[in-house]
C-alpha positions in Angstrom: 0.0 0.0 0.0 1.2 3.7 -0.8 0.7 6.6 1.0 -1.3 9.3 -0.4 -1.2 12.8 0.8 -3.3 14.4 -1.5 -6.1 12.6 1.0 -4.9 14.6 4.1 -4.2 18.1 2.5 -7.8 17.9 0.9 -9.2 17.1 4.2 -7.2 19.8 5.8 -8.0 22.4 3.7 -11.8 21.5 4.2 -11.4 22.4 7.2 -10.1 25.4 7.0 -6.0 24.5 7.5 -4.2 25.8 3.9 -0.6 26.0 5.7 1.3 22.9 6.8 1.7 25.3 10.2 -2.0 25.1 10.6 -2.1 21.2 10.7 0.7 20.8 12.8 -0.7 22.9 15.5 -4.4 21.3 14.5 -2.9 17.5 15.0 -0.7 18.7 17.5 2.2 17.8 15.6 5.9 18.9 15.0 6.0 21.3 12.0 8.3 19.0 10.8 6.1 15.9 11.1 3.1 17.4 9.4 6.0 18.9 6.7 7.0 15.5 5.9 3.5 13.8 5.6 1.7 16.8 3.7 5.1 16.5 1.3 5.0 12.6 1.0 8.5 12.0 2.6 7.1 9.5 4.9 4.1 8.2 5.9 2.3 9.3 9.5 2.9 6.2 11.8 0.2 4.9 14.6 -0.1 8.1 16.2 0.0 10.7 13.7 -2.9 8.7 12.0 -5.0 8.4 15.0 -4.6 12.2 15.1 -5.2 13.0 11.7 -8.3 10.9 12.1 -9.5 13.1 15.2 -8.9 16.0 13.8 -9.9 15.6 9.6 -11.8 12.1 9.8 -9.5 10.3 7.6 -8.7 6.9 8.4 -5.8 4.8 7.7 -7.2 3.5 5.1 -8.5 6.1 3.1 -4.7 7.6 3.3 -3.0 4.5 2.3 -5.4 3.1 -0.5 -6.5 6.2 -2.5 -9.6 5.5 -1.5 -12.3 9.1 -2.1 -11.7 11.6 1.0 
């Protein structure tokens, strides 16, 4: 399975976060973190996705799969 960003910065920017400084501080994140997810460098592990699926509603699955946001 590949990770897909494009799932996380849509979600993001539904909801209001356009800067990768907006969803660190909404996932309560390092900048750096949220840099390298939103860029694709690496995927979030087990924490980062139970945060981005608190915060955005985007599960695990819908990031790794390219399943519709």
């Amino acid at each position: 399975m590949a990770y897909t960003p494009a799932h996380l910065i849509a979600a993001a920017q539904t909801h209001g976060d356009h800067t990768t400084a907006e969803i660190a501080r909404r996932l309560g994140v390092p900048y750096v973190s949220a840099y390298r997810w939103v860029t694709g460098r690496h995927a979030p592990g087990p924490d980062g996705l139970a945060a981005i699926e608190r915060a955005y509603g985007v599960t695990a699955a819908t990031i790794f799969t390219g399943e519709a946001a």
